[in-house]
matplotlib code that plots the C-alpha trace (Angstrom):
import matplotlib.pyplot as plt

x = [102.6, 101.2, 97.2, 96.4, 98.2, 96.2, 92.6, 93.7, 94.9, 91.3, 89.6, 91.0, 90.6, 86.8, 86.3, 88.6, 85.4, 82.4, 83.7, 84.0, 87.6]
y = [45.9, 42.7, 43.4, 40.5, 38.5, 40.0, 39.5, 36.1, 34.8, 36.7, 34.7, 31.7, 32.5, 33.0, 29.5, 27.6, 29.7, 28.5, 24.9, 24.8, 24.9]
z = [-78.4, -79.9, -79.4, -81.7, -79.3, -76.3, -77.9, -78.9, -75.6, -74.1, -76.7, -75.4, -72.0, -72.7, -74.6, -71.6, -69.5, -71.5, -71.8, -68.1, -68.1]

ax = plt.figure().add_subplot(projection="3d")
ax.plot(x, y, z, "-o")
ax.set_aspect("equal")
plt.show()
């Protein structure tokens, strides 16, 4: 299973959240 991947793509998630995205 690629967890990098997952926390990455969780990361981005997060960012896309704070911006207001």
């Amino acid at each position: 299973t690629n967890d990098l991947l997952m926390v990455l793509n969780n990361k981005m998630d997060f960012l896309w959240h704070c911006t207001g995205y």
